[in-house]
C-alpha positions as CSV (number, residue, x, y, z in Angstrom):
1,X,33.6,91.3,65.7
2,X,35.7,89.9,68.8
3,X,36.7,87.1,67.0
4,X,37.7,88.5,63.8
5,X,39.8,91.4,66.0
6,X,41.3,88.8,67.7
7,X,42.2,86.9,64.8
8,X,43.9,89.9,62.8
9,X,45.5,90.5,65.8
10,X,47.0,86.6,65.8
11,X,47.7,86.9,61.9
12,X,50.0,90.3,62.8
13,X,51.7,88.8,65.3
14,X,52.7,85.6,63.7
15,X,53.9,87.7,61.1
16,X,56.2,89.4,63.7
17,X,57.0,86.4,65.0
18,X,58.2,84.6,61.8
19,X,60.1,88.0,60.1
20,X,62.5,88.1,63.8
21,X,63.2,84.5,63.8
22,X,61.7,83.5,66.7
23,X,59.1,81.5,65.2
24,X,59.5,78.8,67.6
25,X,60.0,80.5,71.0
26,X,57.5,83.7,70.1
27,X,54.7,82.6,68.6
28,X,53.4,80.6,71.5
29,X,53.5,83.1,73.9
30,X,51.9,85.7,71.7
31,X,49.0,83.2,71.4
32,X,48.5,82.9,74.9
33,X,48.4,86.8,74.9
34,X,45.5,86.6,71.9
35,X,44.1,83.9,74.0
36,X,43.6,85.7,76.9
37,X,42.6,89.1,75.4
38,X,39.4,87.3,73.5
39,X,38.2,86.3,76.9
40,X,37.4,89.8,78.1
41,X,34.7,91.8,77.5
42,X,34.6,94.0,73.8
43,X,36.0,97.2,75.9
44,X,38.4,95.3,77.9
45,X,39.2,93.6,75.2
46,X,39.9,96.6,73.0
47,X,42.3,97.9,75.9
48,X,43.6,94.4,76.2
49,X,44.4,94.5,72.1
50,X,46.3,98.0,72.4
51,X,48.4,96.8,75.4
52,X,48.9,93.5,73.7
53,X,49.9,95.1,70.7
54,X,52.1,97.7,72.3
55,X,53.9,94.8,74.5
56,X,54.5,93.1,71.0
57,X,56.2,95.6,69.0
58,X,58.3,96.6,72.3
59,X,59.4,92.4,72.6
60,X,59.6,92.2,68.8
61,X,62.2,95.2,68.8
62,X,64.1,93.5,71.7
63,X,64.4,90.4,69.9
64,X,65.5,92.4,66.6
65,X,68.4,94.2,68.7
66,X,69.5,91.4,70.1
67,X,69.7,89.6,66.5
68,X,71.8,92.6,65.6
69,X,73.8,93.1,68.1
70,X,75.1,88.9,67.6
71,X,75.4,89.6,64.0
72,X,77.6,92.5,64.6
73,X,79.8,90.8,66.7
74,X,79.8,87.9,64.5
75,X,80.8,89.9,61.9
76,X,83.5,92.4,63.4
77,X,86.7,92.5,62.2
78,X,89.8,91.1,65.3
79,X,90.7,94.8,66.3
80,X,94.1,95.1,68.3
81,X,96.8,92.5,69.1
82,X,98.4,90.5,71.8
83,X,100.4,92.5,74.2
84,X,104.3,91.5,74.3
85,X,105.6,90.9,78.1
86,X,107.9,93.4,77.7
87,X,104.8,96.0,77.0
88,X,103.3,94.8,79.9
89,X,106.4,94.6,82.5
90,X,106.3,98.8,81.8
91,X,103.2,99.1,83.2
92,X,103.3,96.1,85.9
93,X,105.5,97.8,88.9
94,X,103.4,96.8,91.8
95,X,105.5,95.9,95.0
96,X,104.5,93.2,97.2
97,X,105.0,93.7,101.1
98,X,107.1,90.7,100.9
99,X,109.7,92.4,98.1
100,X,108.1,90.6,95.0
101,X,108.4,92.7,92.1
102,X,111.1,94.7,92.8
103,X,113.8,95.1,90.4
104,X,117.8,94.7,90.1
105,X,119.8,98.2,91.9
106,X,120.8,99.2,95.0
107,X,121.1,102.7,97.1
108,X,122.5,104.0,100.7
109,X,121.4,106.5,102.2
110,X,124.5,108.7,101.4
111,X,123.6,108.6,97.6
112,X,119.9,109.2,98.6
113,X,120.9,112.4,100.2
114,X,122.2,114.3,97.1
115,X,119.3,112.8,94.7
116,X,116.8,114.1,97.9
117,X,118.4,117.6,97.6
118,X,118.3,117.8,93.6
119,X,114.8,116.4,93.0
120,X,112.9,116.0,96.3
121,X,113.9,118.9,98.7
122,X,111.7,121.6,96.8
123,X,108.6,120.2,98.0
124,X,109.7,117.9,101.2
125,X,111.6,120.6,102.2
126,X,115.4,120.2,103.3
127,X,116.3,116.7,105.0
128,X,112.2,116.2,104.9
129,X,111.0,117.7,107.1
130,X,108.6,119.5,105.0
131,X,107.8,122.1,102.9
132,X,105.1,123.0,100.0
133,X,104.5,119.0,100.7
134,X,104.2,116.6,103.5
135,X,107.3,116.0,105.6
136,X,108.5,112.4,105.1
137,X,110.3,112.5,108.4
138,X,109.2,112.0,111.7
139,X,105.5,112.2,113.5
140,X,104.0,111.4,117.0
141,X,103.0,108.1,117.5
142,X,99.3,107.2,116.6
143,X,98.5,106.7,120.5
144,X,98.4,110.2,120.7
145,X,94.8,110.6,119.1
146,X,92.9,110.4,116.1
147,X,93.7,113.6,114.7
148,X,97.6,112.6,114.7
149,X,99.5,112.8,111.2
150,X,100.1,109.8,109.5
151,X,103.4,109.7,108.4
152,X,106.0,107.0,106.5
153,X,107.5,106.3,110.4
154,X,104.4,106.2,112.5
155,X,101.7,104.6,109.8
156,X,103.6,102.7,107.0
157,X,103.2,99.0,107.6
158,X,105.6,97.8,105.0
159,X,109.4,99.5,103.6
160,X,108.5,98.4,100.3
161,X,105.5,100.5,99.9
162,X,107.7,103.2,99.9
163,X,109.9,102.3,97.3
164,X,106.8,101.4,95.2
165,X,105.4,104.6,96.2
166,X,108.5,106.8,95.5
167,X,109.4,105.0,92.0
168,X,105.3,105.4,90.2
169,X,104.7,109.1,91.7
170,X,107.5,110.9,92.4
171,X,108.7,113.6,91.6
172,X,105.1,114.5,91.2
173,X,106.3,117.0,88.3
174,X,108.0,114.5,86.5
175,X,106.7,110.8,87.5
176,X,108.3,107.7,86.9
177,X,111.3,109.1,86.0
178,X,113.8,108.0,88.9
179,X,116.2,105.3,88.0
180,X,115.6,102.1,89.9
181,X,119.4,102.5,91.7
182,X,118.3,106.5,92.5
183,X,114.3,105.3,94.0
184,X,116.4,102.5,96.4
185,X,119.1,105.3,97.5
186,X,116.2,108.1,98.2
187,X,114.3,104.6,100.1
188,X,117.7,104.2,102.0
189,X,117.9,108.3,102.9
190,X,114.3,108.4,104.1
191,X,114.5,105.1,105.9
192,X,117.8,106.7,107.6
193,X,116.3,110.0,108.4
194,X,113.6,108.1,110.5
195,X,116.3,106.0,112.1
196,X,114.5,102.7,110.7
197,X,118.0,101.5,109.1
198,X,121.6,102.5,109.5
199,X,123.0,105.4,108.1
200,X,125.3,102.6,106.0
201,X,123.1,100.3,105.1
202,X,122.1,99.3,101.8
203,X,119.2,98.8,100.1
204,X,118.3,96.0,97.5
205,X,115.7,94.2,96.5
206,X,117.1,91.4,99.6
207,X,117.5,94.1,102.2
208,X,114.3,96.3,101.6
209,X,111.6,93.8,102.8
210,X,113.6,92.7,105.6
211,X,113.4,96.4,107.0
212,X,110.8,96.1,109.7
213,X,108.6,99.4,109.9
214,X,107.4,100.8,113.4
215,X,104.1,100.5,112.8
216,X,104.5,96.5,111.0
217,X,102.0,95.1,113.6
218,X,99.2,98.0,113.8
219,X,97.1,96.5,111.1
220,X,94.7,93.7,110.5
221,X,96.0,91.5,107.9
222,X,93.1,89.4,106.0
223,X,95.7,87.2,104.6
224,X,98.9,86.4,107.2
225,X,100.3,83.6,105.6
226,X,101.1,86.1,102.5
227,X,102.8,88.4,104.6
228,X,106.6,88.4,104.5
């Protein structure tokens, strides 16, 4: 009775075996199974059939899925297309520290001053010093304690984060929406208010990285030789 069990048993799962394609790599392994289940008592052995047949169906669905899931990919259609550069170039406005990335324009402080007033003062409050929104002038040097504000004079490693900063999120209203010559004048006017740079100076995509911030030296950088 064992034997013929076990053997009906073999029979089913070779026919598993075969109808999934893996007659080569299955079949062996489910006759090692069989094997081992007619070496057990009739009761073990019953248990051992159920488990055995239970493990089978679950592998034999894996294997079917899998089959599928090649076919389907074999067999889908090229969806979407290669992305011009100048697609791309919208989207890729990261800044580097050392001024890669940033674009033709200039600014002064002078023209930031009026832009600052029309678009920025609202929320930074008049000349920056804050309103509904974080001032973006002044703040206590870190030194003072843990709990001290960070702010674009006291915490900013790098000028050019703030350009990159100002041109993807500001106005927060209306993002992304600042000429390139308006983001370097309201870099200049901010950069002026914190007496980093002359009230004259100008800013370009040559004079921006140059601008050394307060706090250039109160980080550890992982990479040194990248650093401007």
């Amino acid at each position: 009775m064992r034997t013929r069990r076990t053997l009906l048993i073999s029979a089913e799962l070779q026919r598993h075996a075969a109808a999934e394609g893996g007659k080569k790599n299955l079949a062996p392994c489910l006759r090692v199974s069989v094997l081992r289940l007619s070496l057990r008592t009739p009761r073990a052995a019953s248990r051992g059939v159920a488990r055995g047949c239970m493990l089978a169906a679950v592998f034999a669905s894996t294997v079917t899925f899998a089959q599928n899931s090649l076919n389907s990919a074999q067999s889908t259609p090229n969806l979407g297309r290669p992305i011009p550069e100048a697609e791309i170039a919208a989207w890729d406005i990261s800044i580097l520290p050392d001024g890669t990335g940033l674009p033709a324009g200039s600014g002064t402080p002078e023209q930031g001053a009026k832009i600052f007033a029309a678009k920025c003062a609202l929320c930074h409050g008049p000349e920056g010093k804050g309103g509904t929104a974080a001032a973006v002038v002044g703040g206590a040097p870190l030194t003072n304690g843990i709990d001290t504000p960070k702010t674009i004079a006291n915490f900013w490693p790098y000028a050019t984060t703030l350009f990159d900063f100002t041109r993807r999120a500001m106005p927060w209203q209306q993002p992304r929406t600042l000429t390139n010559d308006e983001v370097y004048a309201l870099t200049a006017y901010i950069l002026s208010l914190n007496k980093i740079i002359g009230p004259t100076d100008t800013m370009n995509a040559q004079t921006l990285p140059k601008v050394r911030m307060p706090n250039r030296d109160g980080f550890v950088v992982r990479f040194p030789e990248k650093m401007p």
